[in-house]
C-alpha positions as CSV (number, residue, x, y, z in Angstrom):
1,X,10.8,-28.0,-23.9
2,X,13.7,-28.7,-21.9
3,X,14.4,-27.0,-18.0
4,X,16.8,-24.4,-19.9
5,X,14.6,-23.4,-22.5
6,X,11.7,-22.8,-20.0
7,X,14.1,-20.5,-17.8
8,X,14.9,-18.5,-20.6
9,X,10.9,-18.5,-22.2
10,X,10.0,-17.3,-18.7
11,X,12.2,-14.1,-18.9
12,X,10.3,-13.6,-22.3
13,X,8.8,-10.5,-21.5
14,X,5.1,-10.4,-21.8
15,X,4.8,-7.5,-24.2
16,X,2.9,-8.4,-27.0
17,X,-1.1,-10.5,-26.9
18,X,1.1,-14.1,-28.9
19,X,3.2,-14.5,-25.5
20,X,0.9,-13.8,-23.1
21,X,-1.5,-15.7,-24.8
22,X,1.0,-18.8,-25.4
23,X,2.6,-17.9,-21.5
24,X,-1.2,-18.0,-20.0
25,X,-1.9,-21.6,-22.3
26,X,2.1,-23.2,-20.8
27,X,0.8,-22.1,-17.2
28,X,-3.1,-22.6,-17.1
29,X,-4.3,-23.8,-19.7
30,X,-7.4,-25.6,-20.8
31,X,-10.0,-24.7,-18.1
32,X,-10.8,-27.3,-15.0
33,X,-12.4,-25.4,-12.6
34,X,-13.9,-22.1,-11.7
35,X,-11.3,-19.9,-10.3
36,X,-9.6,-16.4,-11.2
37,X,-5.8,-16.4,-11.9
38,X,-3.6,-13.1,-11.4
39,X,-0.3,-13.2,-13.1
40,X,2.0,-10.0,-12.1
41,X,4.6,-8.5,-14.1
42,X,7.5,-5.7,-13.7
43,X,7.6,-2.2,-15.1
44,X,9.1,-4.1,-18.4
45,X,6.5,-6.5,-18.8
46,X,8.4,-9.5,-17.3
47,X,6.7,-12.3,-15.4
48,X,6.9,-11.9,-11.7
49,X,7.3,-15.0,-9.5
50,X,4.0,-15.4,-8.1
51,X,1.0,-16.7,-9.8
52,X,-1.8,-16.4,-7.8
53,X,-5.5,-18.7,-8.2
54,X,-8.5,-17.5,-6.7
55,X,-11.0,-19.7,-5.9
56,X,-14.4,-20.3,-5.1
57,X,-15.6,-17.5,-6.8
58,X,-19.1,-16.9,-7.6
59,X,-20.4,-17.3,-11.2
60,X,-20.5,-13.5,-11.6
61,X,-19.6,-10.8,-9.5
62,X,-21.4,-8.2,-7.4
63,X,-21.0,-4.3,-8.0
64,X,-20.2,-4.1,-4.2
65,X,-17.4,-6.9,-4.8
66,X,-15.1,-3.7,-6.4
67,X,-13.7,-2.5,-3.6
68,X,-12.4,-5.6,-2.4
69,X,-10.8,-6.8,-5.8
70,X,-9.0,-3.2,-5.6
71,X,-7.5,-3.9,-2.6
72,X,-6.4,-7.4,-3.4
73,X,-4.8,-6.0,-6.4
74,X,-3.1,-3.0,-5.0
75,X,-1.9,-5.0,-1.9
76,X,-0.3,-7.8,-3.8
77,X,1.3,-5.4,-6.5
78,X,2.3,-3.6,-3.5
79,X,3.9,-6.6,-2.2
80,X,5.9,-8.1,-5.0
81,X,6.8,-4.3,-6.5
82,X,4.2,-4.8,-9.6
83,X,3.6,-2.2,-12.1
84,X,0.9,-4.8,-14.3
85,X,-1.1,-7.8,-14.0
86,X,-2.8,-10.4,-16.1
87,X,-6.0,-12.0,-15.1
88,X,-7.2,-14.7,-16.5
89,X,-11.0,-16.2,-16.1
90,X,-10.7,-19.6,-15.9
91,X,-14.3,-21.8,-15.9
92,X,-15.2,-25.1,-17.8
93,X,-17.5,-24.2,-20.8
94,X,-17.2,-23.3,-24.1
95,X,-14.9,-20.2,-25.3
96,X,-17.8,-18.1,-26.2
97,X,-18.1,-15.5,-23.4
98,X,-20.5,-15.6,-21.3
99,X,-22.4,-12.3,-19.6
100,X,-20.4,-13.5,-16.3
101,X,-17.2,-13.6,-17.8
102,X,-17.3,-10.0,-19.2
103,X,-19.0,-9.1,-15.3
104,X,-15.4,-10.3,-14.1
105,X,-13.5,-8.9,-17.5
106,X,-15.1,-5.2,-16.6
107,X,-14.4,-6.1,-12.5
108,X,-10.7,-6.4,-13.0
109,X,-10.2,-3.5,-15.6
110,X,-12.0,-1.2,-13.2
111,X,-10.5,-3.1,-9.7
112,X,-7.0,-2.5,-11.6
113,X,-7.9,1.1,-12.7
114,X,-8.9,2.5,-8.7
115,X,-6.1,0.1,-7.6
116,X,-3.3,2.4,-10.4
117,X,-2.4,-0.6,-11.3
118,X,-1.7,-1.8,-15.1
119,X,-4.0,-4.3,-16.9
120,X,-1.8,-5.6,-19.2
121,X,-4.6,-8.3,-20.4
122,X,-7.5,-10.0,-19.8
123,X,-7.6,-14.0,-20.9
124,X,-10.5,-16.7,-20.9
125,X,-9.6,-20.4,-19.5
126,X,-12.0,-22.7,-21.2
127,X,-12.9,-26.6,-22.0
128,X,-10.6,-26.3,-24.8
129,X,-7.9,-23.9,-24.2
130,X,-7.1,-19.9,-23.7
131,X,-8.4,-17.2,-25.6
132,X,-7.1,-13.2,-25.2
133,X,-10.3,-10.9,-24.7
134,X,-9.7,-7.2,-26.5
135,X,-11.3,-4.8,-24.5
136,X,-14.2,-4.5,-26.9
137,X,-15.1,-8.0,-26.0
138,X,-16.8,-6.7,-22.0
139,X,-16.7,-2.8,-22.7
């Protein structure tokens, strides 16, 4: 894809699961390390400039880590005027979904909830790509 058709893929808004999905697999991708990624858009769905890893993340999350993912979430949309945010689990293993992965799935639905901020979608980073988790998937 050339520079000018990435500018204009980026202002793709990410309104439906296929582009997020495909925007989260051009950015991330395949899983090589353990980290959370937090991807922020506007009131219309579009992409805001910061992408944001987290790192060194425990396999699994504590109940007494939700307050502090609120405020990280509500500070940073906050800061860069964000009405939504993707978050994608990124960890090298297989796409099945691990107990872990729908701890962190169920952390950031209920971090983003207190925070009143918009999940727009939760995504899985594995060996072999990215995979879109419905909300069935860690209800």
């Amino acid at each position: 894809m050339d520079p000018i058709d990435r500018a204009l893929a980026d202002l793709e808004p990410l309104d439906t699961d296929d582009v997020i999905e495909r925007r989260v697999g051009s950015l991330i991708g395949r899983a090589v390390s353990r980290q959370i990624w937090l991807l922020f858009v506007d009131e219309n769905n579009t992409q805001l400039p910061l992408v944001m890893p987290i790192s060194d993340i425990p396999v699994a999350p504590e109940a007494s880590d939700l307050d502090n993912w609120t405020e990280l979430v509500r500070g940073t949309a906050e800061a860069v005027h964000a009405h939504g945010v993707v978050v994608v689990i990124e960890r090298y293993d297989a796409d099945r979904l691990t107990d872990a992965d729908r701890a962190w799935a169920r952390l950031s639905r209920d971090g983003c909830r207190d925070a009143g901020v918009r999940l727009r979608a939760v995504l899985l980073s594995h060996r072999r790509g990215v995979r879109l988790l419905a909300p069935d998937d860690y209800a």
